[in-house]
Backbone as a ProteinNet text record, in pm:
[ID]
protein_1_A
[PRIMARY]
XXXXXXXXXXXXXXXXXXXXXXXXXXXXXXXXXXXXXXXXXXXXXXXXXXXXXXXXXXXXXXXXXXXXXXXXXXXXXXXXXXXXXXXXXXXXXXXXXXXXXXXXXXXXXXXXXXXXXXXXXXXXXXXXXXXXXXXXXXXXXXXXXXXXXXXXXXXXXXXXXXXXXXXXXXXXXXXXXXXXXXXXXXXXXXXXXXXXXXXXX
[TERTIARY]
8529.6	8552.6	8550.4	8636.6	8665.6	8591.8	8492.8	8451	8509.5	8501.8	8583.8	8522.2	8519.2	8533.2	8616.6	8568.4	8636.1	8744.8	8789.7	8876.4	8953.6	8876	9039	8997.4	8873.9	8868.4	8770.1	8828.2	8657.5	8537	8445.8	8309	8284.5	8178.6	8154.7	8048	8051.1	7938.9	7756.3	7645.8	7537.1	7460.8	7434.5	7346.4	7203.4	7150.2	7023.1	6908.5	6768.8	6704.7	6526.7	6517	6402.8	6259.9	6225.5	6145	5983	5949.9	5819.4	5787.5	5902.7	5902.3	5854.4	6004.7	5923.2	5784.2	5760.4	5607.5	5509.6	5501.5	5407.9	5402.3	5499.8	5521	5434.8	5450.1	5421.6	5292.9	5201.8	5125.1	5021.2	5084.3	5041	5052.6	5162.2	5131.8	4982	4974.1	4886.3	4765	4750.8	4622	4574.9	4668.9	4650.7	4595.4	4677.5	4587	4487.6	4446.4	4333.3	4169.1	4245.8	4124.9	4171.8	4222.8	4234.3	4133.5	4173.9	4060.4	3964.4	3907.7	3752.1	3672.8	3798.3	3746.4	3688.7	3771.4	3727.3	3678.9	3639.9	3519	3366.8	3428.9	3260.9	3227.9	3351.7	3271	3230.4	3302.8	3247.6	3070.3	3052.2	2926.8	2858.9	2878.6	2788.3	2784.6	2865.1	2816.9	2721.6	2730.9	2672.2	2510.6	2518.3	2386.5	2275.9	2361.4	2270.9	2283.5	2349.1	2319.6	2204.6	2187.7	2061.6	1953.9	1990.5	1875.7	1824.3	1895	1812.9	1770.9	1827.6	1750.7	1609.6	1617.7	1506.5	1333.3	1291	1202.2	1146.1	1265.2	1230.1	1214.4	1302.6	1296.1	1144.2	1124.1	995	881.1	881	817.7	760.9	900.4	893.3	830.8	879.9	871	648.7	629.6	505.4	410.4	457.9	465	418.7	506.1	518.3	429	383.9	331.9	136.8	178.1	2.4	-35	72.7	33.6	17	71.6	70.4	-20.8	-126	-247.4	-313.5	-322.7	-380.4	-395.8	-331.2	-271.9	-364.2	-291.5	-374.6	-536.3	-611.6	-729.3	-769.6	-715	-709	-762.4	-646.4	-603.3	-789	-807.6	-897.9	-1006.4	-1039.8	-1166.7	-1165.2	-1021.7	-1030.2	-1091.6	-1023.5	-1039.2	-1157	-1249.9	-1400.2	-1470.2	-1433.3	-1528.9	-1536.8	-1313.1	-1281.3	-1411.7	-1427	-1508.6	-1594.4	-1684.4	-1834.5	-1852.5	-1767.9	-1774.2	-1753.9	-1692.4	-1658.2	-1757.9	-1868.5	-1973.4	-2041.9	-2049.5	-2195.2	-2160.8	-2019.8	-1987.8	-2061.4	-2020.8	-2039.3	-2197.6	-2289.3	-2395.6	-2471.1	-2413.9	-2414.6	-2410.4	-2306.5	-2311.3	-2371.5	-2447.2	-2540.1	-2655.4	-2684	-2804.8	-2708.2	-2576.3	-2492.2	-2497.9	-2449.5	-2446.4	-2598.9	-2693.8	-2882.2	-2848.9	-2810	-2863.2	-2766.8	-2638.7	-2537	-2612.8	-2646.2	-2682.5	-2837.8	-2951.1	-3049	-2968.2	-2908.2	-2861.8	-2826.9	-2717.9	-2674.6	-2825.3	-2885.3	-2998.9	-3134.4	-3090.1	-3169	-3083.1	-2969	-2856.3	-2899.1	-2882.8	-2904.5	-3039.9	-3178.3	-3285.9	-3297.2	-3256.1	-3262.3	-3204.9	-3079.6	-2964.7	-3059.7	-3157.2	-3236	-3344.6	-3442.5	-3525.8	-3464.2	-3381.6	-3329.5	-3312.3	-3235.9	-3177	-3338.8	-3435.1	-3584.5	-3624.3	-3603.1	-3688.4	-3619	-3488.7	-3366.9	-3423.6	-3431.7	-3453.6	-3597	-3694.7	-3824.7	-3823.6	-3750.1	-3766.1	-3705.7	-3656.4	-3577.9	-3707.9	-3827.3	-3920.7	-4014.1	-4007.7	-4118.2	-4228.2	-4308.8	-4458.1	-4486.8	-4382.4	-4416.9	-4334.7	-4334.4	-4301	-4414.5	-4445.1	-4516.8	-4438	-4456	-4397.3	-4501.3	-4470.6	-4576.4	-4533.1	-4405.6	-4382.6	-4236	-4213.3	-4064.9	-4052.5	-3911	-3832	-3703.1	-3691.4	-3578	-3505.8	-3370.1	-3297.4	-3201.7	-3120.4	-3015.4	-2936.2	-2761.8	-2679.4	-2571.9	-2496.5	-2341.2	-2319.3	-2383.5	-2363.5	-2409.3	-2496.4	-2528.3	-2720.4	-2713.7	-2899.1	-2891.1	-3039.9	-3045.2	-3225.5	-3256.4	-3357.9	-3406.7	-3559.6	-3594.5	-3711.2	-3694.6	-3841.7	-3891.1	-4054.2	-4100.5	-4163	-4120.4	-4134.8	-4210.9	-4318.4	-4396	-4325.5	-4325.4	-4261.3	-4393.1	-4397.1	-4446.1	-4455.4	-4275.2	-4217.4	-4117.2	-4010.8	-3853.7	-3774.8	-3844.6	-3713	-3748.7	-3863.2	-3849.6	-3833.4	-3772	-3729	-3596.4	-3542.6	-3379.2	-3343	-3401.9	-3377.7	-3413.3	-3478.2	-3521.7	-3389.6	-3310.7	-3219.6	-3110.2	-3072.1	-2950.5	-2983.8	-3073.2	-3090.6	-3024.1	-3105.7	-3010.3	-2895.9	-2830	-2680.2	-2596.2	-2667.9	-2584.8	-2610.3	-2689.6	-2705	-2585.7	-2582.5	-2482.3	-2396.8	-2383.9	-2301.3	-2364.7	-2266.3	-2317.9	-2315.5	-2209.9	-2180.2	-2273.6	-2374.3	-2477.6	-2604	-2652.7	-2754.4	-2811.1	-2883.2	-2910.8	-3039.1	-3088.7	-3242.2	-3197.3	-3353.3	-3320.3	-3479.6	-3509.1	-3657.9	-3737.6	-3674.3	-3713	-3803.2	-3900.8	-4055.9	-4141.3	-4232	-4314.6	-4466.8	-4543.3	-4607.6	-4704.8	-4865.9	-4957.1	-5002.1	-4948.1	-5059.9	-5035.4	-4939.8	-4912.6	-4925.9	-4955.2	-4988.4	-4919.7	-5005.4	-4922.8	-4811	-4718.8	-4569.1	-4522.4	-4575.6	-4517.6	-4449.9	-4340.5	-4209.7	-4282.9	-4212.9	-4256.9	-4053.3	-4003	-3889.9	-3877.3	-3797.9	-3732.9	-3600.1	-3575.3	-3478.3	-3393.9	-3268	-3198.1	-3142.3	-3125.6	-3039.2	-3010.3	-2837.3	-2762.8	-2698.7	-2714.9	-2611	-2570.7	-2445.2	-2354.5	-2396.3	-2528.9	-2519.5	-2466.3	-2321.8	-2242.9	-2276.4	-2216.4	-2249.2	-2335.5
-5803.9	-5758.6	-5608.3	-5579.5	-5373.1	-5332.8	-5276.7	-5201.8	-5083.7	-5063.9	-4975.2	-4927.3	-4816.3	-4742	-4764.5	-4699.4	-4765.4	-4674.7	-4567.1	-4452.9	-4536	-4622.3	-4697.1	-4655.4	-4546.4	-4513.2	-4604.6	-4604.3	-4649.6	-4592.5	-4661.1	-4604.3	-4597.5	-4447.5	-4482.6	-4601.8	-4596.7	-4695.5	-4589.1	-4694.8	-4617.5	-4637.3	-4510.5	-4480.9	-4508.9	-4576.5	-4609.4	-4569.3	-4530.3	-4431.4	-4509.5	-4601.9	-4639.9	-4529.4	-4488.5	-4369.8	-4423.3	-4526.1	-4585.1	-4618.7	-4623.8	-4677.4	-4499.7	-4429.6	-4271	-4215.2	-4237	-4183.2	-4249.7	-4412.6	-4434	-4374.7	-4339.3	-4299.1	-4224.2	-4059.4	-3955.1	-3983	-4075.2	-4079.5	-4151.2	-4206.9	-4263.4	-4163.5	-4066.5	-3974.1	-3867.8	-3828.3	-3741.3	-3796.9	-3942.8	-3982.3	-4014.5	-4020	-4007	-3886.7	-3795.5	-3651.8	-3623.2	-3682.7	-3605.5	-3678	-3808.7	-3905.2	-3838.9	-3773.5	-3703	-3582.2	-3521.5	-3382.3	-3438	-3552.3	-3566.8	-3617.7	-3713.9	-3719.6	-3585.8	-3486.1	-3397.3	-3314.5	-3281.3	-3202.4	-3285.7	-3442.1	-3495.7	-3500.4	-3492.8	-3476.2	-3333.4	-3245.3	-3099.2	-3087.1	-3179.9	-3177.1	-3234	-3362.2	-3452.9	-3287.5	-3260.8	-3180.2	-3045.9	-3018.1	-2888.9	-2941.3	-3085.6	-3127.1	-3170.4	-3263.8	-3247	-3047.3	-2991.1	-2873.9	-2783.8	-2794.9	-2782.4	-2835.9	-2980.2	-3050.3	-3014.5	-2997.8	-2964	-2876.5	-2756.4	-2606.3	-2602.9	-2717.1	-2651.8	-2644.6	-2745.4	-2791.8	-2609.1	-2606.9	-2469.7	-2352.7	-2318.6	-2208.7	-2224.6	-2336.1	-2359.7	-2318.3	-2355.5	-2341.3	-2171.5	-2113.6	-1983.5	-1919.1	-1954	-1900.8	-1922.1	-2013.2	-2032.9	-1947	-1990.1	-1887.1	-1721	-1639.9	-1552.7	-1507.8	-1602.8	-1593.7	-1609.4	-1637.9	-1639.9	-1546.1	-1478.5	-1325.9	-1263.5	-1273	-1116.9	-1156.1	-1268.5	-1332.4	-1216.6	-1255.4	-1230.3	-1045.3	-1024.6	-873.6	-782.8	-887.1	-823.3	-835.9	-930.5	-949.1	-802.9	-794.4	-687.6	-585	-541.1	-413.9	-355.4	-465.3	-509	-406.6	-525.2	-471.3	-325.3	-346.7	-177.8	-67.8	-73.7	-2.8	24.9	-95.5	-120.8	-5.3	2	20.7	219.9	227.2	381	415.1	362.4	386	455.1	360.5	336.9	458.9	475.6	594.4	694.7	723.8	846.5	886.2	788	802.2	846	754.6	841	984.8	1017.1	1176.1	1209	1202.8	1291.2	1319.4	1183.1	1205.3	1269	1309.6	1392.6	1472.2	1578.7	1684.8	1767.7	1764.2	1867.6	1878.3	1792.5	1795.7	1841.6	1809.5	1836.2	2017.1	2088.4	2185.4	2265.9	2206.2	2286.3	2268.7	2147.7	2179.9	2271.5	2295.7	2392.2	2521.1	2557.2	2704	2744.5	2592.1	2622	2662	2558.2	2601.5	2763.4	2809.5	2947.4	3040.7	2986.1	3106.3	3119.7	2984.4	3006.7	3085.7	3036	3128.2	3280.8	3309.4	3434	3491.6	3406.6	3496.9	3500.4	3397.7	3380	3472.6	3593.8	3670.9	3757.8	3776.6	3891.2	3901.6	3800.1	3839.7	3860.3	3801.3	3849.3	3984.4	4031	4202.6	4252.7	4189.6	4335.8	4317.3	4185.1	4151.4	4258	4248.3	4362.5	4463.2	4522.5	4688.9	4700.9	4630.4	4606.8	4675.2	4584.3	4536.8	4666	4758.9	4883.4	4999.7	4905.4	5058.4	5036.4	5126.8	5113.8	5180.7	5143.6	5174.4	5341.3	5430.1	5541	5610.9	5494.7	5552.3	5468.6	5494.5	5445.3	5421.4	5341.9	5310.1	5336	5409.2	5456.9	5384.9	5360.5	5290	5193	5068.4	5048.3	4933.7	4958.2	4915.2	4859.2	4755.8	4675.3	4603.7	4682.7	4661.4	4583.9	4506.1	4417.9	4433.2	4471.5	4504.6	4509.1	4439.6	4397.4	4343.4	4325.9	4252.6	4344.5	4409.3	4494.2	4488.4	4546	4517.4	4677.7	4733.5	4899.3	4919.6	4975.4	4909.2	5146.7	5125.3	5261	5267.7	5369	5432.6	5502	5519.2	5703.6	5650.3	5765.4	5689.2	5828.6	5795.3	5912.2	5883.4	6010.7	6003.6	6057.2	6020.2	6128.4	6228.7	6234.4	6395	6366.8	6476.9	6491	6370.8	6395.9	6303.7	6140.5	6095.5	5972.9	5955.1	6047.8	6045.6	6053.7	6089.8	6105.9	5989.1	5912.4	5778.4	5664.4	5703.9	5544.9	5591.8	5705.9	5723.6	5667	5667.3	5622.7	5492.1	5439.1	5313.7	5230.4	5295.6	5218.9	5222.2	5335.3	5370.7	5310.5	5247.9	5159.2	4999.6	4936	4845.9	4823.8	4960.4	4920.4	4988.3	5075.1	5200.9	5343.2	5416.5	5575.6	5636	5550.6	5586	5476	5381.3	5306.8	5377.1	5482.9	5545.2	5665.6	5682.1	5843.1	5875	5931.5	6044.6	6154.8	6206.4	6327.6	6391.9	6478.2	6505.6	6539.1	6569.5	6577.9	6724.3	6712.4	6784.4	6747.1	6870.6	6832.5	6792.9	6693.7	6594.1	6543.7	6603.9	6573.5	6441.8	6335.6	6239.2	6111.3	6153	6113.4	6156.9	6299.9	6391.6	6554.1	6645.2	6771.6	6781	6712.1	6765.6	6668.3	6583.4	6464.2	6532.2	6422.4	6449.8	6340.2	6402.8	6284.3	6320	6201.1	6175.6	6035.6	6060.1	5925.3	5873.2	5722.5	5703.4	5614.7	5596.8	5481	5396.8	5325.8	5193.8	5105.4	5078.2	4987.6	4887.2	4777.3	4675.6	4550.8	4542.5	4462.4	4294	4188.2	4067.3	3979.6	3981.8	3908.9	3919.4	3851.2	3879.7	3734
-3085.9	-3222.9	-3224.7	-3281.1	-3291.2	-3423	-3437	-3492.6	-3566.9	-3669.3	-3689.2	-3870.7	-3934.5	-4034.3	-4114	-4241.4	-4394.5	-4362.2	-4270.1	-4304.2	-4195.8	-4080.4	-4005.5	-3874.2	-3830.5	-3718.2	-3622.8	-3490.1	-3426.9	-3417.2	-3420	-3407.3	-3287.1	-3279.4	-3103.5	-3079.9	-2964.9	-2954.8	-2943.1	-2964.1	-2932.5	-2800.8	-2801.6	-2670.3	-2625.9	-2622	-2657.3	-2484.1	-2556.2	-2447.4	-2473.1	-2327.9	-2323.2	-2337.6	-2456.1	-2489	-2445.9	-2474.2	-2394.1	-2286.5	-2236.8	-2070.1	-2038.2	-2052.2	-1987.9	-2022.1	-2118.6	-2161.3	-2093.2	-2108.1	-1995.1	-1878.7	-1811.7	-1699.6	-1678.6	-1755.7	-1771	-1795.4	-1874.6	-1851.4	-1725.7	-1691.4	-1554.1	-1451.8	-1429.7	-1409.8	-1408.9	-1572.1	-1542.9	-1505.5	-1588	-1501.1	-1360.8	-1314.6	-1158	-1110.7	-1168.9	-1108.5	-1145.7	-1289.8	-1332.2	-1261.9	-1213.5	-1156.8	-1011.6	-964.1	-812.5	-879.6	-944.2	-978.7	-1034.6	-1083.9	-1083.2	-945.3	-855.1	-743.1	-645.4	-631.8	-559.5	-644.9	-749.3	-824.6	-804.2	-799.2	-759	-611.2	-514	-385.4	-328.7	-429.4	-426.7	-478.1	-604.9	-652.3	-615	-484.1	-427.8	-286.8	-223.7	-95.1	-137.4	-262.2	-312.8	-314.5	-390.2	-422.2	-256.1	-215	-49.3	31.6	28.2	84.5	-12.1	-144.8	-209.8	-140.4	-180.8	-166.5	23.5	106.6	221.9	214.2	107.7	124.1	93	-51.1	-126.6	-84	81.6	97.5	149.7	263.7	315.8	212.9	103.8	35.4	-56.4	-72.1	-141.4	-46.1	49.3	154.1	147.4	172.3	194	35.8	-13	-140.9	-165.6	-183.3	-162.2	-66.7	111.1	148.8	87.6	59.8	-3.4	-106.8	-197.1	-331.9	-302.4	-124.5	-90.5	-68.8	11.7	75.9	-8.5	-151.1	-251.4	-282.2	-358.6	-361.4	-238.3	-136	-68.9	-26.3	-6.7	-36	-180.7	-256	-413.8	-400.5	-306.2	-294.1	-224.7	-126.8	26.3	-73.6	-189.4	-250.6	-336.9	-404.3	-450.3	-406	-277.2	-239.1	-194.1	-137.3	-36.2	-172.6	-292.8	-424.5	-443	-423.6	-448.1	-373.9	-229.1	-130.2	-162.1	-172.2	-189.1	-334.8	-410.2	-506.2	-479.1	-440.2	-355	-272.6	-184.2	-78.6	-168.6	-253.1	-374.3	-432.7	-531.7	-543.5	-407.1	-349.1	-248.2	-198	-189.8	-128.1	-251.4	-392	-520.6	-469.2	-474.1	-465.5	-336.2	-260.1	-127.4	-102.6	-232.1	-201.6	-236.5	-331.1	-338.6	-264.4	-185.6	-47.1	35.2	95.8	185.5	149	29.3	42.6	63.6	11.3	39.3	215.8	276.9	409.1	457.7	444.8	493.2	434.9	348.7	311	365.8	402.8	494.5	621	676.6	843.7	850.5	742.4	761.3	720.4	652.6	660.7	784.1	815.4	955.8	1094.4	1048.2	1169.4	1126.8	1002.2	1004	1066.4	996.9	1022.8	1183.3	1311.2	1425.9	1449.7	1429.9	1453.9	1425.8	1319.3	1262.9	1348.8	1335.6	1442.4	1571.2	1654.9	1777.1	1766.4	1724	1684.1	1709.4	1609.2	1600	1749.4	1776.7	1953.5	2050.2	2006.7	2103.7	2107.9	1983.9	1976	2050.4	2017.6	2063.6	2237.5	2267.1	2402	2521.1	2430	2433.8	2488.1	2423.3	2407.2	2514	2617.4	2726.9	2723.4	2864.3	2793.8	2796.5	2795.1	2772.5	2651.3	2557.5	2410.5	2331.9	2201.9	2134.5	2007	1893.1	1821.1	1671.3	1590.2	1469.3	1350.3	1345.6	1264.6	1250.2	1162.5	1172.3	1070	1049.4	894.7	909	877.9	913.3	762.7	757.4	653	668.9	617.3	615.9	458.4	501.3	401.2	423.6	340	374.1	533.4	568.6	733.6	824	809.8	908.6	867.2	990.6	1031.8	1029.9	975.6	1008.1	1039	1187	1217.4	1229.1	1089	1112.6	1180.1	1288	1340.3	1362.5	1346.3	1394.1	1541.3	1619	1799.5	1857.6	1924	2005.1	2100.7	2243	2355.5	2413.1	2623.4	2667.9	2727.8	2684.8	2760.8	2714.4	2691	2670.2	2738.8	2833.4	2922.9	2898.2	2898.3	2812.9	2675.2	2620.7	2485	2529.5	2572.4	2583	2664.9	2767.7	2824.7	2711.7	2600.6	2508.7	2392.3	2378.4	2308	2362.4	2501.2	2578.5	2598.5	2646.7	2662.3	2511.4	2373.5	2254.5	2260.4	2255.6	2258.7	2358.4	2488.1	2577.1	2499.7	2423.1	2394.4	2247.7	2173.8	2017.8	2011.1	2100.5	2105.9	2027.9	2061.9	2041.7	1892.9	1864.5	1716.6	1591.5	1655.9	1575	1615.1	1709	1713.6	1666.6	1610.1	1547.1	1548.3	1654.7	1658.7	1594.9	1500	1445.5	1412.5	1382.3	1333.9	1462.7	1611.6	1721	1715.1	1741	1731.1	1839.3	1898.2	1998.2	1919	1984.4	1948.6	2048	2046.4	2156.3	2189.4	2066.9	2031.1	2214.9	2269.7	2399.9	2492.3	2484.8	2587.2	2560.3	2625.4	2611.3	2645.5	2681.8	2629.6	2566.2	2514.8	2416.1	2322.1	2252.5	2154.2	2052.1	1895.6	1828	1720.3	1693.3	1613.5	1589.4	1481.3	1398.3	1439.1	1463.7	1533.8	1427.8	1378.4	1355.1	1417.4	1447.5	1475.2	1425.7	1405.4	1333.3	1438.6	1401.9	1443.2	1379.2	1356	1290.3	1303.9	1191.7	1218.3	1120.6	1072.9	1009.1	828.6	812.9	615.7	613.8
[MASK]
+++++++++++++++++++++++++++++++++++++++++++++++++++++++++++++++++++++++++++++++++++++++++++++++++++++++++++++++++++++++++++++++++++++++++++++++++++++++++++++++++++++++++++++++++++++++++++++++++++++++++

């Protein structure tokens, strides 16, 4: 039978397009992939979870580990703090005996330096001088030792002058007031002698 229009023409025929068949498709399609990408997102999340899970015994381990020593450490810190204390106090309380015995020791250094020096000069004077008198000063670091000295002749007056002057030098000795003086004999000398020598400040 011909088909045909009120105007006389043929009609085309129609084309017809299985539209559900393709869509299933397409969807069978995507679900295939998307159950491929949950498969390998879960065997990504199963290998992540055992490589955790073996870490975590050791990192705990360590980690613990770790958290003893600073414990332990912080104890260390502690005491050491305690002890630095302790020793701080006892210096504090130390030093003021520490400094009495340092300023005894130096004043015994000194007076030993002092009496030595008078024993020196002493020991200078033989038995044909006599000694009338003597005075022993100390100032700014120097010793200044005064005396009035009988002789019993010139010439043992001029040997007990050189004899000092070889002991401090020439320029720490000074006789002066040189006068004749019987009280040793008729030609005895009688003068006053200085002697300086340098025993620290």
């Amino acid at each position: 039978m011909f088909d045909a229009n009120m105007a006389g023409r043929a009609q085309p025929k129609a084309k017809t397009i299985n539209v559900e068949a393709n869509l299933m498709a397409q969807r069978l399609t995507e679900r295939r992939q998307m159950v491929d990408d949950c498969r390998r997102k879960t065997i990504i999340l199963v290998i992540c979870l055992t490589v955790v899970s073996a870490m975590s015994p050791p990192l705990f381990m360590w980690a613990k580990g770790a958290s003893d020593k600073a414990s332990l450490l912080s104890v260390r810190q502690s005491k050491l703090q305690s002890e630095v204390s302790g020793l701080q106090k006892l210096e504090e309380g130390a030093r003021p005996a520490l400094k009495e015995t340092q300023l005894l020791s130096v004043v015994r250094q000194r007076a030993d330096n002092y009496l030595g020096r008078t024993i020196q000069f002493l020991n200078i004077v033989e038995p044909d001088l006599a000694l009338n008198s003597l005075k022993v000063q100390v100032a700014a670091g120097q010793m200044r030792i005064d005396s009035q000295v009988n002789s019993e002749d010139y010439k043992a007056y001029r040997s007990f002058v050189s004899r000092c002057k070889s002991v401090v030098g020439e320029e720490n000795v000074f006789a002066r007031g040189t006068r004749p003086s019987p009280i040793l004999g008729q030609e005895g000398y009688a003068f006053e002698l200085e002697y300086r020598v340098k025993v620290g400040l």
